[in-house]
Phi, psi and omega in degrees: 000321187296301169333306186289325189281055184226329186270338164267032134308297197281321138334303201258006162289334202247004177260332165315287186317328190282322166308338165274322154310299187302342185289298181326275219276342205264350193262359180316312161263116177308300199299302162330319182337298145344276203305313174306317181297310223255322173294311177315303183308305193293321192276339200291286151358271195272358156286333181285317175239042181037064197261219138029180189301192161268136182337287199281011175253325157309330198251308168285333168274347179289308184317290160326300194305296170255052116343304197286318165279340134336322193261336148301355184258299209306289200302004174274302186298337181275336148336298196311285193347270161358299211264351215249305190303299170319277211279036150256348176270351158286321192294287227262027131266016163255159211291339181246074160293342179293344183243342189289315163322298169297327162334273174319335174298297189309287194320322189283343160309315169308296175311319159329290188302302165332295174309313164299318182284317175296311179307321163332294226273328166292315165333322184268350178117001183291169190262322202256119183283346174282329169296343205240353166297320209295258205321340187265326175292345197288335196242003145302312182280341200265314187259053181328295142343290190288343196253314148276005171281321190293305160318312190291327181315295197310308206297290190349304177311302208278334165279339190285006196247014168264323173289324217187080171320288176020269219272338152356294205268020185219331198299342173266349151289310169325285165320331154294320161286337179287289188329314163294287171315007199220326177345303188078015146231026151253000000 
């Protein structure tokens, strides 16, 4: 008894990673990204609950599925990005850069969390990426707790792909699975 549950333990740790490679190649064009975050969510979904098909043809028709609105949510974020990047480098030539620097940290952290939550939340089934940015700050703010288990998934992510570049290409099943678990619709 023990064996086995150790061994769909270990299924579902290698459908995480692989749900994480395929989000890494569907992220190959920085705008896809989005849309790769809400299939990785979906295949994540039905691996936790032993739902579909095989894992990498279900991660292509979801992907294929919001790819067209998706990719306009990508391109807002990679704005943001842009735009988050100028201004720390405006910040640490102005005179309170020591506090202005954290500042910009934390909001891009916040943005960070949205941006991950919206994808959740398309993932669960909402249609409209504009309903599901709306729903994810309203449940960043209402669900305080879940919105920092989740910034730590993130902050983590980022560091171990700072340590170990590697782990790129695996490192968004995880970050997906925090996502889910953390949604507050599973």
């Amino acid at each position: 008894m023990r064996e086995a549950t150790w061994r769909a333990g270990l299924g579902e740790f290698s459908d995480c990673l692989l749900a994480g490679l395929l989000v890494a190649l569907a992220s190959v064009p920085v705008l896809t990204a989005a849309p790769a975050l809400v299939a990785g969510c979906r295949a994540v979904e039905r691996s936790r609950r032993g739902v579909g098909g095989p894992l990498w043809t279900t991660f292509w028709a979801d992907f294929r599925s919001v790819a067209r609105e998706g990719v306009l949510f990508g391109l807002g974020c990679l704005a943001a990005v842009v735009v988050f990047a100028v201004d720390l480098e405006v910040a640490g030539s102005l005179p309170g850069a020591g506090v202005l620097r954290p500042v910009l940290g934390v909001l891009a952290g916040a943005a960070a969390i949205v941006a991950v939550r919206t994808c959740e939340a398309v993932s669960s089934g909402e249609s409209s990426w504009r309903r599901a940015a709306l729903a994810a700050a309203r449940e960043s703010v209402a669900l305080p707790g879940s919105a920092a288990l989740l910034a730590a998934a993130i902050g983590v992510s980022a560091v171990l792909v700072w340590m170990l570049p590697i782990l790129a290409f695996v490192i968004t099943g995880p970050l997906c699975l925090a996502a889910v678990a953390t949604g507050g619709r599973s």
